[in-house]
C-alpha positions as CSV (number, residue, x, y, z in Angstrom):
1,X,259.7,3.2,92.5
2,X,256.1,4.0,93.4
3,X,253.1,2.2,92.8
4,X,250.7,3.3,89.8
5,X,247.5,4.2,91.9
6,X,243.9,3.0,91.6
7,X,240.7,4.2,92.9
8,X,237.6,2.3,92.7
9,X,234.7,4.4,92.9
10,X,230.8,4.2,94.4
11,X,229.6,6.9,93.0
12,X,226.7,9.1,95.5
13,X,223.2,7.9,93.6
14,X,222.1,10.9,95.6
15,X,223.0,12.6,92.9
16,X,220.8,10.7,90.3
17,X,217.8,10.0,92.3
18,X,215.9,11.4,95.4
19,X,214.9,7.5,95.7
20,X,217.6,6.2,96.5
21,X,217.4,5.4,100.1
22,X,215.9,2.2,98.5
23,X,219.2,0.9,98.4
24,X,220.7,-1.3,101.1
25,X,223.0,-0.4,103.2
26,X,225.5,-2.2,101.3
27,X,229.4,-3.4,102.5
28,X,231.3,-2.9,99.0
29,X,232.6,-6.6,99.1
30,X,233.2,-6.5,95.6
31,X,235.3,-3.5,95.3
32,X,237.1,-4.9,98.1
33,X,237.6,-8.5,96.0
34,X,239.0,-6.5,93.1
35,X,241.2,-4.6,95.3
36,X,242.6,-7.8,97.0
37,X,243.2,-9.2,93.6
38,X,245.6,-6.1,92.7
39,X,246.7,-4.8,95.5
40,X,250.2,-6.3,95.7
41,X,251.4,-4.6,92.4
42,X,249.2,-1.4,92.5
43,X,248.4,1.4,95.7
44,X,244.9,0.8,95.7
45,X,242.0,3.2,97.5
46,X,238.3,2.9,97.8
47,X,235.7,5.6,97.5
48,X,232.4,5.2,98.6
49,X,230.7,8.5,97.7
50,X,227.3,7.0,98.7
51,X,228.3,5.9,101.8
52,X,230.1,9.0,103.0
53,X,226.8,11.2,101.1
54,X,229.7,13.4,99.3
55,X,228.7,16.3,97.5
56,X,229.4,16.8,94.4
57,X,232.4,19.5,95.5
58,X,233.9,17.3,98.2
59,X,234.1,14.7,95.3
60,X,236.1,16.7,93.8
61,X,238.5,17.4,97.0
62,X,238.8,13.7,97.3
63,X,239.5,12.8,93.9
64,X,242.5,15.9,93.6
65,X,244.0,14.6,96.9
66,X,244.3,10.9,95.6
67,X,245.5,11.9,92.0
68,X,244.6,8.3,91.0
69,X,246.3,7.0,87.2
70,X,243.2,4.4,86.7
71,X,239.5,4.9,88.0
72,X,237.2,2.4,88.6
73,X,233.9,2.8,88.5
74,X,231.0,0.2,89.9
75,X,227.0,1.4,89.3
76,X,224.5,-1.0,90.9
77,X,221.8,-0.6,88.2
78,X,219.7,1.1,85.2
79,X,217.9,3.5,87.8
80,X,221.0,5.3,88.9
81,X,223.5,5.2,86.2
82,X,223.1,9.0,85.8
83,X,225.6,8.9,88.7
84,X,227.8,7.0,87.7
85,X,228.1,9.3,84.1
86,X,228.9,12.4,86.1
87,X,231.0,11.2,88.2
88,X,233.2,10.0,85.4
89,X,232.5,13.3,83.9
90,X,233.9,14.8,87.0
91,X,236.7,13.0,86.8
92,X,237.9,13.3,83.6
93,X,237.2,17.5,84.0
94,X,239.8,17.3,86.6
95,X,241.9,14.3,85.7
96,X,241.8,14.2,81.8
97,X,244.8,11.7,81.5
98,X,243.5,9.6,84.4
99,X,242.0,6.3,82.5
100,X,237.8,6.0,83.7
101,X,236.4,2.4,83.8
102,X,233.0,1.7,84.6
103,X,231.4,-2.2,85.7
104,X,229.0,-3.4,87.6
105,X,225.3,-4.5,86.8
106,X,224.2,-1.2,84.4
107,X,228.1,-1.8,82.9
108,X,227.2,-5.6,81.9
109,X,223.4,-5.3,80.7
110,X,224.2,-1.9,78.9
111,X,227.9,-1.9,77.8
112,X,227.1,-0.1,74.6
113,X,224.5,2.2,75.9
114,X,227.1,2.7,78.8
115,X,230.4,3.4,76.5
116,X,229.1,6.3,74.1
117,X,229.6,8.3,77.3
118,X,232.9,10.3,75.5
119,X,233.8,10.6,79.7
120,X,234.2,6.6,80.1
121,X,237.6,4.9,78.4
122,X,236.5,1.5,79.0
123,X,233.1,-0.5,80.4
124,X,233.6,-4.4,81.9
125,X,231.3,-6.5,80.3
126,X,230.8,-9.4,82.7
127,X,232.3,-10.5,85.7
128,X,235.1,-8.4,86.3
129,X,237.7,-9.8,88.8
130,X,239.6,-11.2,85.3
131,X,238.9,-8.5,82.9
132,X,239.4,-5.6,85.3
133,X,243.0,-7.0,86.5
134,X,243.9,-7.9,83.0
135,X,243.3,-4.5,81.9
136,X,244.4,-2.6,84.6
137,X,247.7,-4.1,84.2
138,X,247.5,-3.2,80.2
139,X,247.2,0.6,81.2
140,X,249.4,0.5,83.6
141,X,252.3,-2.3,83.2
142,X,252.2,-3.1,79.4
143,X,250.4,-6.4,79.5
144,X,247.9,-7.0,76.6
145,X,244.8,-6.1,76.3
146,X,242.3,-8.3,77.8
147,X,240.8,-10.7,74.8
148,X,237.4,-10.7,76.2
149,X,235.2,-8.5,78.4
150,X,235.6,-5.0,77.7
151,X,233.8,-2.5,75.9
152,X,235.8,0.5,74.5
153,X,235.8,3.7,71.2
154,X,238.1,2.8,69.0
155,X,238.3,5.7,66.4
156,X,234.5,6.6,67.0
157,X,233.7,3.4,66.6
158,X,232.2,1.2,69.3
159,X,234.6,-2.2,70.0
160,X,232.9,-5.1,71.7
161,X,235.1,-8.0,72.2
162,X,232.1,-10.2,73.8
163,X,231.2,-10.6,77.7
164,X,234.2,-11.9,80.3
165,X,233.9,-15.6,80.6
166,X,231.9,-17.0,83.9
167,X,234.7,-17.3,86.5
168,X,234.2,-21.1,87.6
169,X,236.0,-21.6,90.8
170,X,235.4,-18.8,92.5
171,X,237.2,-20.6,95.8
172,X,240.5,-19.2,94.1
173,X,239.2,-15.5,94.9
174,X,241.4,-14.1,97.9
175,X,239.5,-12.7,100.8
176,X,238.1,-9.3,100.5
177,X,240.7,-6.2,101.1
178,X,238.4,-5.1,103.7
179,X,241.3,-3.3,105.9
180,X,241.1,-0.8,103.0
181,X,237.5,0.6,104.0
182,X,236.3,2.2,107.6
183,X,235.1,-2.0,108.1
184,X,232.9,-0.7,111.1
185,X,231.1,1.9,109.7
186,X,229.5,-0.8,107.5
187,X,228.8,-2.9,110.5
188,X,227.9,-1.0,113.3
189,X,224.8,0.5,111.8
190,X,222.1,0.0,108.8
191,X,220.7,3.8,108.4
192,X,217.7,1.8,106.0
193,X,215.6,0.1,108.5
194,X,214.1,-3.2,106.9
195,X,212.6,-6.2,107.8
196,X,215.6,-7.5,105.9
197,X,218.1,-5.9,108.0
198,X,220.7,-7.2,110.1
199,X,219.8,-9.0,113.3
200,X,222.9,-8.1,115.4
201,X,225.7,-5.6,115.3
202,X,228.6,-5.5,114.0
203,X,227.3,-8.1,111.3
204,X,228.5,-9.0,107.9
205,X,227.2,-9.9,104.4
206,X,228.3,-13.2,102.5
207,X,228.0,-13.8,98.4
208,X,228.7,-17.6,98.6
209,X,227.9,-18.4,94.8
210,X,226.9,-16.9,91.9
211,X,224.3,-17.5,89.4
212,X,220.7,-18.9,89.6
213,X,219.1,-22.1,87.1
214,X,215.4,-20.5,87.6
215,X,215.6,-17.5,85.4
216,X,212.5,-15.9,87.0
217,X,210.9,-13.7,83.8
218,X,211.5,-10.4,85.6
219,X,215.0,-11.2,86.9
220,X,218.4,-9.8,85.0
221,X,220.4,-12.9,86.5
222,X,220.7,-14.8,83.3
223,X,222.6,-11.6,81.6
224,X,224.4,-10.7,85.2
225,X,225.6,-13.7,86.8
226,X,224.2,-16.5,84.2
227,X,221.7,-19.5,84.9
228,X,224.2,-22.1,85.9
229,X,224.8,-21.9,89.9
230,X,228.4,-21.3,90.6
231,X,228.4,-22.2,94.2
232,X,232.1,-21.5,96.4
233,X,232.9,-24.6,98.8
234,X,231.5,-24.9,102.0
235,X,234.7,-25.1,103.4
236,X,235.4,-21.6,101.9
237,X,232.5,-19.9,103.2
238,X,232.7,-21.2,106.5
239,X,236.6,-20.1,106.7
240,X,235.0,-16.4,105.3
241,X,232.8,-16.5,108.2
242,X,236.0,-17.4,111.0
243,X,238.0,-15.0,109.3
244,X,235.3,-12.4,110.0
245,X,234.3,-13.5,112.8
246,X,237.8,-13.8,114.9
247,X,238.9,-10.3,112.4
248,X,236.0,-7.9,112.7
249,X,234.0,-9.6,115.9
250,X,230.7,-9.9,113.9
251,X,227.6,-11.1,115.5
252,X,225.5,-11.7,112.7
253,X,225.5,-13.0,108.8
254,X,223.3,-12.0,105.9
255,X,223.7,-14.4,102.9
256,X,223.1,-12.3,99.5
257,X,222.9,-15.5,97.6
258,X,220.2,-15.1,94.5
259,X,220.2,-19.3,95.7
260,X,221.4,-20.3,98.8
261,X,219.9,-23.7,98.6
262,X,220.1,-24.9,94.6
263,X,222.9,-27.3,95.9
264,X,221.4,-29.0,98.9
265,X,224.0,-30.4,99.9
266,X,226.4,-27.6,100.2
267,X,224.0,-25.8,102.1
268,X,223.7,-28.7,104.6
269,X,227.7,-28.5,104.8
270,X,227.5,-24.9,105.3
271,X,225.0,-25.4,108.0
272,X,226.4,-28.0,110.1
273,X,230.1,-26.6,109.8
274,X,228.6,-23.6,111.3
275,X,227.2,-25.4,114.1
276,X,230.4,-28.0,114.2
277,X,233.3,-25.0,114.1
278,X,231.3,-22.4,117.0
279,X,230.4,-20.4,114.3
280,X,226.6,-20.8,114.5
281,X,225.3,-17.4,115.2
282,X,222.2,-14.8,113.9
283,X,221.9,-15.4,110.6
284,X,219.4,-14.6,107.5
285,X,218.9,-15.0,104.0
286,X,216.9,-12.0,101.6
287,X,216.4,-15.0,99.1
288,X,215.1,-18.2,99.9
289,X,213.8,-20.3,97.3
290,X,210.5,-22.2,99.2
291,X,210.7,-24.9,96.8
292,X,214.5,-25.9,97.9
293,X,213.5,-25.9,101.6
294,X,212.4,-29.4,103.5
295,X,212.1,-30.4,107.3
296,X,215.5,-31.5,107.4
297,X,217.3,-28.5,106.2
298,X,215.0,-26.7,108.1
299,X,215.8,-27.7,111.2
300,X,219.5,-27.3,110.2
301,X,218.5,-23.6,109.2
302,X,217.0,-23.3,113.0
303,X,220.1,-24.6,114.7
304,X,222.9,-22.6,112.7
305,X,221.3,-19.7,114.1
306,X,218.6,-18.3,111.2
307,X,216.5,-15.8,112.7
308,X,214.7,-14.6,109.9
309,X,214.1,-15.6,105.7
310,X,212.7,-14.0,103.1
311,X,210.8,-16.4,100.3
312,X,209.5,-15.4,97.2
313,X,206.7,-16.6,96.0
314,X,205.6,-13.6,93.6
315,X,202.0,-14.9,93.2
316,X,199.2,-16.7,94.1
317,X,197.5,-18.0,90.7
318,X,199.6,-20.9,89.5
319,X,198.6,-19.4,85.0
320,X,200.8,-16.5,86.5
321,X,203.8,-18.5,88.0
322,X,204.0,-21.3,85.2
323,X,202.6,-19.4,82.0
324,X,205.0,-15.6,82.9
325,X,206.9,-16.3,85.9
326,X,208.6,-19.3,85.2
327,X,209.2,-20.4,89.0
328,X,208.5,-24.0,90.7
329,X,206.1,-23.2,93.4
330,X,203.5,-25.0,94.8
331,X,201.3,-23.2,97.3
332,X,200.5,-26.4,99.4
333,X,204.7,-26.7,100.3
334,X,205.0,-23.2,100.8
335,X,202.6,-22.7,103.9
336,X,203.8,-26.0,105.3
337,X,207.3,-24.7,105.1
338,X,206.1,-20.9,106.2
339,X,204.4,-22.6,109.1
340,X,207.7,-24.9,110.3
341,X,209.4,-21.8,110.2
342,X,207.5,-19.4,112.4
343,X,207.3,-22.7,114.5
344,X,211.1,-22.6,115.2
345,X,211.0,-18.9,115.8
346,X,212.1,-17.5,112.4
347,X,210.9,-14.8,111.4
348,X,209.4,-15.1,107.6
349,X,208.4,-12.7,105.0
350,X,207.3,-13.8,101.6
351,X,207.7,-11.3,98.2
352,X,204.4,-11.1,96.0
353,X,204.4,-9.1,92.8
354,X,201.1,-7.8,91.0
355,X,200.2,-6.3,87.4
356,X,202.1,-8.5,84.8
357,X,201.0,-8.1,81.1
358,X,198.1,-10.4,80.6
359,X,197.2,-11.0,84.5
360,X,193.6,-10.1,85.3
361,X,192.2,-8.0,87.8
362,X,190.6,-11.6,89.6
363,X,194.4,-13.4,89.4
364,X,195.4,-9.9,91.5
365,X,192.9,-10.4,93.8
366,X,193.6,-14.1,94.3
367,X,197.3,-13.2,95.1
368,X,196.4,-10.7,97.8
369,X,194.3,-13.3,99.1
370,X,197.0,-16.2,99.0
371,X,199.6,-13.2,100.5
372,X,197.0,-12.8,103.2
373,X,196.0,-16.3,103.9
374,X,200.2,-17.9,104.3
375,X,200.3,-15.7,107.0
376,X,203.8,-15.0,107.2
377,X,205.6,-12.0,109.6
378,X,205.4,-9.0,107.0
379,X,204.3,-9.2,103.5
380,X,206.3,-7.6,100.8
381,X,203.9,-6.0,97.8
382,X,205.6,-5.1,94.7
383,X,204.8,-3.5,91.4
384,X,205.8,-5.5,88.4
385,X,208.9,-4.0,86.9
386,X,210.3,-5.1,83.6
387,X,214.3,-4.3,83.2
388,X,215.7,-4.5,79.6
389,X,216.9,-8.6,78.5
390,X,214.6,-10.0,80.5
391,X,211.4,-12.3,79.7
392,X,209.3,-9.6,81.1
393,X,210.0,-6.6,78.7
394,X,209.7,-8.8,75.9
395,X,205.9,-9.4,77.4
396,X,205.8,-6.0,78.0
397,X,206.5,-5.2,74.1
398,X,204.6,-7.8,72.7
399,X,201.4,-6.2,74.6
400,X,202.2,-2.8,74.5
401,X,202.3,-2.5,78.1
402,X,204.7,0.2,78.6
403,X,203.3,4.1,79.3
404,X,204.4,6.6,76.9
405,X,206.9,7.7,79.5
406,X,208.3,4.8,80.9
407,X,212.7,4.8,82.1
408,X,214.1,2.4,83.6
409,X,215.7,5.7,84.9
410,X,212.8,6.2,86.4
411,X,211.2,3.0,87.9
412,X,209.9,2.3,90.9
413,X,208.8,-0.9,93.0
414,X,206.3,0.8,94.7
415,X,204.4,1.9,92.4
416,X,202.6,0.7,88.6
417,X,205.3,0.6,85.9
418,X,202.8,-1.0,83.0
419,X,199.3,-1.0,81.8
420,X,197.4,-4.3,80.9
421,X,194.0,-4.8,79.6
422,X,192.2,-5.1,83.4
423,X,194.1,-2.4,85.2
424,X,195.9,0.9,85.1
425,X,199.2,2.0,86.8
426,X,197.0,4.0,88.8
427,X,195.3,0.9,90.0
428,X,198.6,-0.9,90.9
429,X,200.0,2.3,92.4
430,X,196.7,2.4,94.8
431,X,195.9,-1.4,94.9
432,X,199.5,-2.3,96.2
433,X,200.1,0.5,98.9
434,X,197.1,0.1,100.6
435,X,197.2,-4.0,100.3
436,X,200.5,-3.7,101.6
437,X,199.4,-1.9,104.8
438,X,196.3,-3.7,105.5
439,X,198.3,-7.1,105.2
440,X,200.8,-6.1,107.5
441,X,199.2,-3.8,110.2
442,X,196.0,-5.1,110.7
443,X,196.1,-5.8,114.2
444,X,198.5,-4.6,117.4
445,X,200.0,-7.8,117.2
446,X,201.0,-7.7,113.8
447,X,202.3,-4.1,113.9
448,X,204.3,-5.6,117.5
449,X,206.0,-7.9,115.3
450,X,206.8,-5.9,112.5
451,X,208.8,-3.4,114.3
452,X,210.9,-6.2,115.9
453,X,211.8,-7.6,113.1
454,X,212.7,-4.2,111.8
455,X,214.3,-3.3,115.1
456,X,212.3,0.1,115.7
457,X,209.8,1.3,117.7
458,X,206.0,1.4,117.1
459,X,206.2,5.0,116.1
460,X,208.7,4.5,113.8
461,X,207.0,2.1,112.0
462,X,203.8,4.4,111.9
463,X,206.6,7.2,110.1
464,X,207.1,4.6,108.0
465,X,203.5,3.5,106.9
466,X,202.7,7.4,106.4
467,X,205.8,8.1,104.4
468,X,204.4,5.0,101.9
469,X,200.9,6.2,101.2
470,X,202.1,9.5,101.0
471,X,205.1,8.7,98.3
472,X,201.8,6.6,96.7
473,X,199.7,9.8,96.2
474,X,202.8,11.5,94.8
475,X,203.2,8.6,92.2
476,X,199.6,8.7,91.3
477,X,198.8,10.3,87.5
478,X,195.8,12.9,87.4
């Protein structure tokens, strides 16, 4: 007898938003997770319309080829769940008895928003490696429907049975069913050239816990992934890591952690079992917490291989980081451990963000300044963005900050989002583009190191610069 058939789906967010090179170049490790998890009772494929840039007609071609019973569909956030609507829509025009699911982040902070889409059966509310299986196998092999974590129409009417449970021992998840994806196509390249890119090819990305205790007022963890850390053993990462490394030949590691470091411990054991089992190699992390780092875990960080950190630090006024923030930095710590760093050769950039409800135009100023005066490799300048259930857009209600036309469709890093008594968005728009380039390409030297760390040349990275102030002028209201 064959196997019911299941496609999990990355819909193209070209089709949403011109912006949305802003992505990463991103391995779908956790379509891969679910598909391990099912893969012995069901004939599982993977998707990746992004990845592949599939028009909206070869789409089409695919999905009548693979004839799939039960769709899956993951959408990374707010900004491009357009795409991830019409591609259900798509899919239930050609496949009307094929069930549509849809997860992922815009699934889980917008389940009812997401599920009066008439083209969308069912929406996973939480993490969905339980809820997903569970009601896979009640569409497909009779089992029950799953108690918690889904979202579904009952007779017009919405039905919310509450978010999936936080999985706790995530060391029981099998490794990811990478053999069902073109592996090297992932790792070979990164078409999005960052200063938080790989540092060798073929490399490989690593999600070694989940959650983060800080709850940062403009982050969505706390509805996503929830504030207590959920960290995987160091024994399990480190067999990841020899499983990809002796499987796939990478060269290099990029931990996605929201926290690498809440569990200090762990992250020594991580450390020195990469050093300990030859595994020590390139590595980096796109989110360090400073305050977590010390001398002796940086020196560990050095000789497992790190080549490059990003920290975030967000500003340099401490009203702003205690009073709307929420985050334990102190400035003093951060340059010393900034400074250690570039001393052992890593490459550092720190995130700063400007224009939160209630900051003043001298607070601003004073965090440019601080940006300017740690000194780090490159200096990231963001706009503050508030996304819905999160301490920020309550802020942002409470002052009327919001423009008259603000989406979260719509948003942008790069550019002002909100108004507050001292500035405009056109003063964010302007304030952070510019600041951003005379931070980071003030002299040959800086400009030198900046396209190293991005791996391009110096004319690239002038491409680059003019393609910014340029998409800054377009942003700009008259």
């Amino acid at each position: 007898m064959s196997k019911s058939k299941v496609c999990l789906i990355i819909p193209n967010y070209n089709w949403a938003a011109n912006d949305s090179r802003i992505l990463w170049h991103i391995i779908p490790y956790n379509l891969c997770l679910l598909a391990a998890i099912i893969e012995n009772d069901y004939k599982v494929t993977i998707l990746d319309a992004y990845a592949e840039n599939l028009t909206e007609e070869q789409f089409q071609d695919k999905l009548l080829q693979l004839k799939p019973d039960v769709v899956g569909l993951t959408v990374l956030m707010d900004q491009f769940a357009a795409a991830g609507h019409k591609c259900a829509a798509i899919t239930k025009e050609l496949l009307p008895n094929t069930s549509v699911i849809l997860g992922g982040v815009y699934a889980t902070v917008d389940p009812e928003m997401a599920i009066e889409d008439d083209h969308i059966d069912y929406v996973i509310y939480g993490e969905g490696e339980v809820a997903f299986t569970n009601l896979v196998k009640h569409l497909l092999s009779n089992g029950p429907l799953p108690e918690k974590g889904i979202v579904y129409k009952q007779s017009g009417k919405i039905v919310n049975n509450g978010r999936a449970d936080f999985i706790q021992n995530l060391d029981d998840f099998p490794l990811p069913a990478y053999h069902l994806i073109d592996y090297e196509k992932y790792t070979l390249n990164a078409p999005r050239k960052s200063v938080d890119g790989p540092r060798r090819f073929p490399f490989a990305r690593i999600i070694s816990s989940r959650g983060c205790p800080i709850n940062c007022c403009f982050c969505q963890v706390k509805k996503i992934m929830g504030l207590k850390f959920r960290p995987r053993s160091a024994k399990s990462v480190l067999d990841e890591i020899a499983w990809l490394k002796d499987t796939y030949g990478i060269k290099s590691l990029i931990f996605d952690d929201d926290n690498l470091f809440t569990d200090r411990q762990r992250g020594i054991d991580i450390l020195q079992g990469m050093i300990d089992r030859g595994l020590a190699m390139p590595w980096s992390s796109i989110a360090t917490a400073v305050f977590n780092l010390d001398e002796e875990l940086m020196e560990l960080i050095h000789r497992s291989g790190c080549e490059y950190m990003s920290i975030s630090i967000e500003s340099g006024t401490q009203r702003v980081i205690k009073e709307i923030i929420g985050k334990p930095i102190n400035f003093n710590h951060a340059k010393k451990m900034v400074k250690l760093a570039r001393e052992k050769g890593i490459y550092v950039s720190a995130a700063f963000i400007v224009g939160f409800p209630t900051e003043t135009w001298d607070e601003i100023r004073k965090t440019i300044s601080y940006a300017e005066e740690l000194d780090t490799d490159y200096t990231k300048l963001f706009a503050a963005v508030p996304m819905r259930h999160t301490k920020l857009w309550d802020l942002c209600v409470e002052h009327d900050s919001f423009k008259k036309d603000f989406s979260v469709e719509n948003i942008s890093w790069h550019a002002g989002q909100i108004e507050g008594d001292e500035f405009t968005i056109n003063d964010l728009t302007i304030l952070r583009t510019y600041e951003w380039d005379r931070i980071n390409f003030k002299t040959p030297e800086k400009i030198k190191r900046t396209s190293e760390i991005m791996g391009i040349t110096e004319e690239e990275l002038l491409k680059i610069r003019r393609d910014t102030l340029l998409g800054a002028h377009a942003n700009i209201s008259v």
